[in-house]
N, C-alpha and C positions, 0 to 999 in steps of 0.2 A: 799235756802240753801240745799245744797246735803247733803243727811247722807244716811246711809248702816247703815242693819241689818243684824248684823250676831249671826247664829246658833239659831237664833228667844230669844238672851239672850243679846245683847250688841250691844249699837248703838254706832258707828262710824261715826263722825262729823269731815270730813278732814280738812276745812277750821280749825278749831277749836284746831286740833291735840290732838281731845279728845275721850275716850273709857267712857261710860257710862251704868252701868245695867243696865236692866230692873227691874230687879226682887229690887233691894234696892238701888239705884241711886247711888253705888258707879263711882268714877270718877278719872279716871287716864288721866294725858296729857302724849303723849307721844311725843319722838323728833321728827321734821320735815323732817326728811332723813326715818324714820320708818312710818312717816303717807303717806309720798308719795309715799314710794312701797306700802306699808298697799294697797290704792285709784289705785294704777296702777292693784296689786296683780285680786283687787275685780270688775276692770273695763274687763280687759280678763280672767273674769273668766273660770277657766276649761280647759286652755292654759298657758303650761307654760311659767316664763319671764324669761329669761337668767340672770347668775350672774351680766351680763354686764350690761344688762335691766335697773336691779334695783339697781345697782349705779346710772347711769345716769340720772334714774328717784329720787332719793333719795337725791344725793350729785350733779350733774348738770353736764355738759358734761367735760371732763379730770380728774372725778372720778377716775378712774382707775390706773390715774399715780399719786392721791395723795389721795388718803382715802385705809390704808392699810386693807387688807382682816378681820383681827379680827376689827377694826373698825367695817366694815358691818357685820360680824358674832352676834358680842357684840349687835349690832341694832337689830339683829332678836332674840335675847335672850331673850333681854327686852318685843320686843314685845308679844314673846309668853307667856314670864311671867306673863304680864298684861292681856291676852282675857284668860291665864288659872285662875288667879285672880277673873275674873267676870264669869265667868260660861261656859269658852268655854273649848270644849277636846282639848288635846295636841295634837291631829292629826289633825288643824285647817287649818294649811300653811302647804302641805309635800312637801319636798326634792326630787325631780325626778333627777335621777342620768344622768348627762352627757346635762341633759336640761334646769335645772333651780326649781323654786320653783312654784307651784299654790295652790292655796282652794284651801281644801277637798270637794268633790262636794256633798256630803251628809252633811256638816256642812256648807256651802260657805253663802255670803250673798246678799243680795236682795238691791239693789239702790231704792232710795224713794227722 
């Protein structure tokens, strides 16, 4: 089973669609359009994925022509919500203008 640590505070269990503490085992599932950018995000790490990217990796290919933009916005909402819920900083996933989104490479996570 593949799981990701991230920020050395919250394991990420893709298969699973689950965020777990370290530190007091809280446990959020989150949706399967946010675990698989989450898994795409952490696999190029340090490289960002185009908005495009991470439709297609979240929602499956013609994404684009039927999951509208707040849809995917509302997914990374959530997600930040939950890793800042379990002990991660809000600057976890940043926003690179005109590129897409990657880790933070001083908070990113480690594949195990």
């Amino acid at each position: 089973m593949v799981k990701y640590i991230l920020n050395k505070q919250v394991i990420f269990l893709p298969g699973e669609k689950q965020l777990l503490s370290i530190k007091d085992g809280t446990r959020f599932t989150i949706l399967k359009s946010s675990a698989h950018c989450l898994e795409l995000l952490l696999e190029r790490q340090g490289k960002p994925v185009s908005h495009s990217g991470l439709m297609v990796s979240g929602w499956g290919e013609g994404a684009q022509r039927t999951v509208s933009n707040s849809a995917y916005y509302q997914s990374f909402v959530y997600l930040r919500n939950a890793l800042k819920k379990l002990g991660c900083p809000d600057n976890i996933l940043l926003n690179i203008h005109g590129k897409g989104v990657r880790p933070n490479a001083y908070n990113a996570g480690e594949k195990h």
